[in-house]
Backbone as CSV, one residue per row, in Angstrom:
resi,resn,N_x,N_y,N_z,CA_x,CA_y,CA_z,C_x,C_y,C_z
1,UNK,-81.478,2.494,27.617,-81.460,3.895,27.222,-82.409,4.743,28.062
2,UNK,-83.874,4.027,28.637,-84.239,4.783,29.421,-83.256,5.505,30.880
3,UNK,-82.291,4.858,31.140,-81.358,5.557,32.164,-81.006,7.167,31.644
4,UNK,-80.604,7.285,30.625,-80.230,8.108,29.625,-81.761,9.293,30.092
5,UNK,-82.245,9.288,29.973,-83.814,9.757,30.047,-83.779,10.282,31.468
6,UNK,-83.388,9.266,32.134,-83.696,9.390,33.950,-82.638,10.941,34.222
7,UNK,-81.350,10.673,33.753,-80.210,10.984,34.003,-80.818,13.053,33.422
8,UNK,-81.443,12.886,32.246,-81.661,14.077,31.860,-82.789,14.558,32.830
9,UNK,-83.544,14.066,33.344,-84.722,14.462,34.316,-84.161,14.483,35.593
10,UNK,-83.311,14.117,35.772,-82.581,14.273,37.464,-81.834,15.680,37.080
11,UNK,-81.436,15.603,35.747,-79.964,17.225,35.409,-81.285,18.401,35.612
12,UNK,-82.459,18.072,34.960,-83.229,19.195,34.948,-83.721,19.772,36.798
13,UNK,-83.874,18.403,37.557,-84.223,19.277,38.591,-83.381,19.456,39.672
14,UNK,-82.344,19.136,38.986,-81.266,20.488,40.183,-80.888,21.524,39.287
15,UNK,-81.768,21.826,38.581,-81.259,22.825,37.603,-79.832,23.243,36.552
16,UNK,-79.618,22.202,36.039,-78.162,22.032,35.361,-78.184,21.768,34.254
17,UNK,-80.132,21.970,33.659,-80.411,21.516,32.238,-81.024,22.588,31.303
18,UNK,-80.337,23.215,30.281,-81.398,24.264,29.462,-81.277,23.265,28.459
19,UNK,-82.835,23.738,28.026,-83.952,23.060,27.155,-84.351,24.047,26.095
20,UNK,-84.378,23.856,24.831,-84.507,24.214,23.698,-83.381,24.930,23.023
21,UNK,-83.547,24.909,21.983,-82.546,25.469,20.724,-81.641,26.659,21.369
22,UNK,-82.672,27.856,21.014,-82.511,29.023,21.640,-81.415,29.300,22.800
23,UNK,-82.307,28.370,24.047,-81.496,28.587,25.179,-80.000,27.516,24.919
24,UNK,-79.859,26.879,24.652,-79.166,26.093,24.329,-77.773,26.052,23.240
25,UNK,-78.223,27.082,22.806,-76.811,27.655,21.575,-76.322,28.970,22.735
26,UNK,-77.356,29.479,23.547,-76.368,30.678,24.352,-75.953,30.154,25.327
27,UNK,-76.045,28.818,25.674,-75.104,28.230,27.085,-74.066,27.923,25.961
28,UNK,-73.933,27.868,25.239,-72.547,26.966,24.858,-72.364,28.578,24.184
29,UNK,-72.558,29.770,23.289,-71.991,30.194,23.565,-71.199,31.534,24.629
30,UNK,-72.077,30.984,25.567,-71.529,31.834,27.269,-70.939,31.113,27.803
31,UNK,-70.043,29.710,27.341,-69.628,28.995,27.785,-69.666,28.216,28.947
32,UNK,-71.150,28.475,29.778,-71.644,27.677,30.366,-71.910,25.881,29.938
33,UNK,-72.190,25.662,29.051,-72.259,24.191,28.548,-71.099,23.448,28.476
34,UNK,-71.407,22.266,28.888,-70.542,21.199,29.399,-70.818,20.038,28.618
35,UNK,-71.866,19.723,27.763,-72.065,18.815,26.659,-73.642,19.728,26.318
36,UNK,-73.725,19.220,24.927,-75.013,19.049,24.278,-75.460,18.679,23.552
37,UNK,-77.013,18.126,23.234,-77.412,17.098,22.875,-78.856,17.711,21.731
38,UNK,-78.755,16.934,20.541,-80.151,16.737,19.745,-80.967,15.879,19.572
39,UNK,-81.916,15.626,19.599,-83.020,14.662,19.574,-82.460,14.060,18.095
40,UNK,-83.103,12.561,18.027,-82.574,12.184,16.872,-83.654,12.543,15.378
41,UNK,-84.661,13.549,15.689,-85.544,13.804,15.016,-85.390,15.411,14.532
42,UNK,-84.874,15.866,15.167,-84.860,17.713,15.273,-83.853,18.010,13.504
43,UNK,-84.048,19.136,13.298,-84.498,19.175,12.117,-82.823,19.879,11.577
44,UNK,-82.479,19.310,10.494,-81.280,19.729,10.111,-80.824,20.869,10.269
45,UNK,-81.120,21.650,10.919,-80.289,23.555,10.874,-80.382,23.609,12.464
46,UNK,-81.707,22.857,13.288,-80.894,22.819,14.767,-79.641,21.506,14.557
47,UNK,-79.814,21.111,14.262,-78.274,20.061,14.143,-76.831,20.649,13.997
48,UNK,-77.096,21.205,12.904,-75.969,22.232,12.252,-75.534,23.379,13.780
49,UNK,-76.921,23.967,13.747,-76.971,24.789,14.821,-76.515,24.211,16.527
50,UNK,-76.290,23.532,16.368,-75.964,22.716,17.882,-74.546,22.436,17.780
51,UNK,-74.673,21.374,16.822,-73.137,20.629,16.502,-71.683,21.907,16.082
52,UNK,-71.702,22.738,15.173,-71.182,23.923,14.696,-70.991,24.346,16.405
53,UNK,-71.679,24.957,17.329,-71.505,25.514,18.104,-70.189,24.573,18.968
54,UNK,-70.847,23.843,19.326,-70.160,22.766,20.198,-68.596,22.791,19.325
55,UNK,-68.974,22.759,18.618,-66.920,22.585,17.532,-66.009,23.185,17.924
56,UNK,-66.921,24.617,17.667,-66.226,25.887,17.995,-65.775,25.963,19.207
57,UNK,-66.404,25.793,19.847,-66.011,26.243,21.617,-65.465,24.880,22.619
58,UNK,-65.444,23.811,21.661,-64.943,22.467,22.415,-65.698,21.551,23.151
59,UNK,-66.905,21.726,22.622,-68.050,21.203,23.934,-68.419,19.992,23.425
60,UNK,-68.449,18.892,24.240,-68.855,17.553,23.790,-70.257,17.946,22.989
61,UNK,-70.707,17.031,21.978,-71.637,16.820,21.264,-72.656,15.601,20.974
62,UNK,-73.577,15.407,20.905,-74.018,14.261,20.506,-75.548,14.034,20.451
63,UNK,-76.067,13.164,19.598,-77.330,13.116,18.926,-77.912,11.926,19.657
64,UNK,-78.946,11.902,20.194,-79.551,11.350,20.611,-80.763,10.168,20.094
65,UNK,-80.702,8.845,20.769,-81.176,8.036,19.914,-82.883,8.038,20.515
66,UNK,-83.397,9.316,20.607,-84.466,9.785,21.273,-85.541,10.414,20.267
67,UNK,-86.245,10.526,20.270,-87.333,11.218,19.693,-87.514,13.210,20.504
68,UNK,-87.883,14.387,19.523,-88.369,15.244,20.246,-89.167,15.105,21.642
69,UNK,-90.103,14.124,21.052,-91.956,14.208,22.192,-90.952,13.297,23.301
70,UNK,-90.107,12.085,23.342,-89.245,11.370,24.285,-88.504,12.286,25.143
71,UNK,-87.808,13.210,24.837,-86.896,14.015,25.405,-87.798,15.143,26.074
72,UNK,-89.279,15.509,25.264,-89.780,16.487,25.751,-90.198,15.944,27.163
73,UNK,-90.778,14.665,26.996,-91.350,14.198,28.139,-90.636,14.023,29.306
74,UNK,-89.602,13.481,29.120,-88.564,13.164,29.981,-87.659,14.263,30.582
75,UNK,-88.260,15.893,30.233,-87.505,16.863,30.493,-89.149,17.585,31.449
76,UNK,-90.214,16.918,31.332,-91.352,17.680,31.720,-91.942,18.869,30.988
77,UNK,-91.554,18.550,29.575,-92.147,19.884,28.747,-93.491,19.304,27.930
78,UNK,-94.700,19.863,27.776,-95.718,19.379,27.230,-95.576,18.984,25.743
79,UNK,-94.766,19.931,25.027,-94.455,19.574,24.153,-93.266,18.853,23.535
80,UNK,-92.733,18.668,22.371,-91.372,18.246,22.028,-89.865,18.959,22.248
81,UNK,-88.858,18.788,22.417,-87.703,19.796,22.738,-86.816,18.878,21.793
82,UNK,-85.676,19.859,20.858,-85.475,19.560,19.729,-84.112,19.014,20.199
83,UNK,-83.405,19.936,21.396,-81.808,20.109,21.725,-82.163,20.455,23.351
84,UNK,-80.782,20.296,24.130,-80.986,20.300,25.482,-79.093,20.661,25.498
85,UNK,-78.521,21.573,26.650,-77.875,21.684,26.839,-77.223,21.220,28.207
86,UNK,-76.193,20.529,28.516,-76.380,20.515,30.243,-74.746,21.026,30.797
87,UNK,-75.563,21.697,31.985,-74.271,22.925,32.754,-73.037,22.783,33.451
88,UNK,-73.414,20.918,33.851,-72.466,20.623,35.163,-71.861,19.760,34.650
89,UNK,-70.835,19.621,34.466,-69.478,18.646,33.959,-70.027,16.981,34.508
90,UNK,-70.493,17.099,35.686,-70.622,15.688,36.650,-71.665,15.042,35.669
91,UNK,-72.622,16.149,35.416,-74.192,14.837,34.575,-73.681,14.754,33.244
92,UNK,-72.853,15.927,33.167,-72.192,15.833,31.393,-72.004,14.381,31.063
93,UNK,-70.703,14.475,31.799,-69.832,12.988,32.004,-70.803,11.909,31.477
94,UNK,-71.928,11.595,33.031,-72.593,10.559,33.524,-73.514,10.269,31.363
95,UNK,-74.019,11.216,31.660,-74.786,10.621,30.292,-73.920,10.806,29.245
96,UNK,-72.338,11.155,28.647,-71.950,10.725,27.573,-71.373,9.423,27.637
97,UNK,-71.407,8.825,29.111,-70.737,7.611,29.148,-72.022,6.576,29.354
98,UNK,-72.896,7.195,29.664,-74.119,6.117,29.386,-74.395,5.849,28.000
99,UNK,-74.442,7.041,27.284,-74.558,6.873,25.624,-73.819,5.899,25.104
């Protein structure tokens, strides 16, 4: 599963990764998002708030067998990140088929 990790830290630095809630419900709905993902810790209404979106607009979904502070780290954020969105169909792919 650490591949999974790698795969999100390679999406972030070619820039193909928004990180947090916020940014992350307006890629999917500007229809920029190509999958997105919740930490397996993040808190029932970003869940709702993630998953609901993704329904609506057709966007792969899926929960992560990760921790916030895991995903934060692995995205280079000091702190925890709850949800992560990613832009490019290619890393989409790569990590729902690693999952």
């Amino acid at each position: 599963m650490d591949k999974v990790l790698s795969y999100f830290g390679l999406c972030r630095k070619a820039g193909k990764l928004v990180c947090g809630t916020e940014l992350a419900t307006e890629a999917i709905r500007a229809g920029k998002a190509k999958a997105a993902f919740t930490a397996s810790d993040a808190s029932a209404n970003t869940v709702k708030r993630i998953s609901d979106g993704c329904r609506y607009r057709n966007v792969p979904y899926a929960s992560l067998p990760f921790t916030r502070e895991q995903l934060g780290k692995a995205l280079g954020k000091s702190g925890g990140t709850a949800s992560a969105a990613v832009t490019d169909g290619n890393f989409a792919d790569m990590i729902l088929k690693t999952l």
